[in-house]
SETI-994500 format. One line per 10 residues: number of its first residue (from 1); their letters; for each residue x, z, y of N, C-alpha, C. Coordinates in steps of 0.2 Angstrom, whole numbers. Each point is the difference from the previous one (the first is absolute). Layout:
<nodes>
NUM) a) X,Z,Y,X,Z,Y,X,Z,Y; ...
</nodes>
This chain:
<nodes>
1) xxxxxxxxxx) 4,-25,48,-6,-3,2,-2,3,7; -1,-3,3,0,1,8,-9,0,-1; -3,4,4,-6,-2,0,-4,2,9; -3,-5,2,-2,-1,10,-5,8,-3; -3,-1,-2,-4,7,-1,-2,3,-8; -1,6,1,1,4,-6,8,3,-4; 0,0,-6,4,4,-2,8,-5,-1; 6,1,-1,4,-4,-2,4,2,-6; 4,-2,-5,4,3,-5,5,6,2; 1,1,7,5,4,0,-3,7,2
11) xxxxxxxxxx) -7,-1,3,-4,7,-2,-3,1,-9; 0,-5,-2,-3,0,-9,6,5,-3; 5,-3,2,8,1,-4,2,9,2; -3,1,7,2,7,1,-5,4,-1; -7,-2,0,-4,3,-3,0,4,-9; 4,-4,-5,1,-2,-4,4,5,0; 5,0,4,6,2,0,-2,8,0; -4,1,6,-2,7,-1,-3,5,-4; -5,-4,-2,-2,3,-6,2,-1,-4; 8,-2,-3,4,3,-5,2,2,2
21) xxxxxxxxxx) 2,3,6,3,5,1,-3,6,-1; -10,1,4,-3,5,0,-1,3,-9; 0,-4,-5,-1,0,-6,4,6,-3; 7,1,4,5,5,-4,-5,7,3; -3,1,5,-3,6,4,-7,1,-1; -5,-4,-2,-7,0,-2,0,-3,-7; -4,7,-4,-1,-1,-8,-6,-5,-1; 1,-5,-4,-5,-6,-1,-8,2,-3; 1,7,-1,-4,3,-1,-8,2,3; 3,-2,6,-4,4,5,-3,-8,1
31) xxxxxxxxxx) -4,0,7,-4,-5,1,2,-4,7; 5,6,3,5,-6,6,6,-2,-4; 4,4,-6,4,-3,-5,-1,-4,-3; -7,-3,-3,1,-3,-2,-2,-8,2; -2,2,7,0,-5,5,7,-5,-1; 1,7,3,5,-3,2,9,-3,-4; -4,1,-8,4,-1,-5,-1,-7,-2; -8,-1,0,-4,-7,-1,5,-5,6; 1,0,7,3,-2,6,8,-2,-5; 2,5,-3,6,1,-1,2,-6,-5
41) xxxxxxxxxx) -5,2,-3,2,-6,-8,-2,-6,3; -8,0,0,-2,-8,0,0,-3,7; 2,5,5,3,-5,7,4,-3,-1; 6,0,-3,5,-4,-3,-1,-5,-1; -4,1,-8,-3,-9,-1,-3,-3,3; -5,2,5,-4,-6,6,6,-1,5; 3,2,2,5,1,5,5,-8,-3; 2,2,-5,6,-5,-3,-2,-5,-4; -8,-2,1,-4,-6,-4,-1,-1,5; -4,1,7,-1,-4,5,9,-2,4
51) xxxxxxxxxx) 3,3,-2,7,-3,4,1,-5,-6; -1,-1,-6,2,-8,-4,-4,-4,4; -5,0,0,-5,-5,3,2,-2,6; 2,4,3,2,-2,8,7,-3,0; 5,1,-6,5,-4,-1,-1,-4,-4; -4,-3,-2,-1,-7,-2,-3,-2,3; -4,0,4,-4,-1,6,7,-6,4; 3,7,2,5,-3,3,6,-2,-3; 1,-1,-3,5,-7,-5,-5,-7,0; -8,0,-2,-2,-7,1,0,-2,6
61) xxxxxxxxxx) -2,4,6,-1,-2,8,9,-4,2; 6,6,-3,3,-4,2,2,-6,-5; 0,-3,-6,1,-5,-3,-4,-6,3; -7,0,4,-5,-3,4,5,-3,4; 2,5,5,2,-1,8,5,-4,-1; 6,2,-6,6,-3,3,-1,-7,-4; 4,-3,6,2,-7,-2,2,-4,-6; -1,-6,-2,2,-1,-7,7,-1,-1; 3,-2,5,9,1,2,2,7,1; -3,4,3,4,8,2,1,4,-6
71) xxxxxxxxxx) 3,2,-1,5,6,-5,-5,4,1; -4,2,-6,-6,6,0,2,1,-8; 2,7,-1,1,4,-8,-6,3,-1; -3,-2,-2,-9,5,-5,3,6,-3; 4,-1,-4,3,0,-5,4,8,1; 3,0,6,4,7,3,-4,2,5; -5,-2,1,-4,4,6,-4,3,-6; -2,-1,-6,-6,4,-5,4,8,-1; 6,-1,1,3,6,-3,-5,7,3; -3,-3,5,-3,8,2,-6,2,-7
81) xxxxxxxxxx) -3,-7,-1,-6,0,-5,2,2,-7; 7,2,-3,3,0,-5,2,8,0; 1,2,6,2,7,1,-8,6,1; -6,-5,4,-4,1,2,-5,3,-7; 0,-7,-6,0,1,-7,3,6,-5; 5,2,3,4,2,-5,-3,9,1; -2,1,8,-2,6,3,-5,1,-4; -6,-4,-1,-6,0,-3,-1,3,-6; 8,-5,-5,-3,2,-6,7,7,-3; 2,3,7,2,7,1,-6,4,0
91) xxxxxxxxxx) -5,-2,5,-6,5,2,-5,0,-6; 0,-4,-3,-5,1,-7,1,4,-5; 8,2,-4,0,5,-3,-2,6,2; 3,2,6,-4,6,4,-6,1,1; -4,-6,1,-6,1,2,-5,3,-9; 3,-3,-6,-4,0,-5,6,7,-4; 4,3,6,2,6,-4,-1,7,3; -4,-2,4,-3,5,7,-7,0,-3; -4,-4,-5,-5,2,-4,-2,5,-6; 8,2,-4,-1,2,-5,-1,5,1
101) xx) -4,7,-5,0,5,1,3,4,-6; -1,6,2,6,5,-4,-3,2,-4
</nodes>
């Protein structure tokens, strides 16, 4: 997602990215760790529900535009929405096993 102003997904993605990283070196304990752990887990999920949306966003704009003669696959373009899905319902187990306590 490109965006003329504000943030885009490839700052979301690495933002994300860091704070699993920072997570192995700051204990979730504390009040920057667990900032920063909260970033960890559930930036993910906002992160890769706002990319469905914007892929299917983009599957119906292009079904619209193209012509009723020109060769348009929905169908092989959704694969991102499927992989996109797939990430999601990866990140939920984690998120509801990052709850439990000892």
């Amino acid at each position: 997602i490109n965006a003329e102003y504000g943030w885009t997904t490839d700052d979301g993605f690495c933002g994300v990215f860091a704070a699993s990283i920072a997570t192995a070196f700051l204990p979730p304990t504390g009040a920057l760790g667990g900032g920063v752990y909260a970033i960890a887990v559930y930036g993910g999920v906002v992160l890769f529900s706002a990319l469905m949306l914007y892929q299917t966003q983009s599957i119906i704009k292009g079904c619209e535009r193209t012509p009723y003669n020109a060769p348009y696959d929905p169908i092989s373009a959704s694969i991102g929405i499927y992989m996109t899905t797939i990430n999601l319902f990866c990140q939920n187990p984690a998120n509801s096993a990052s709850g439990k306590r000892k």
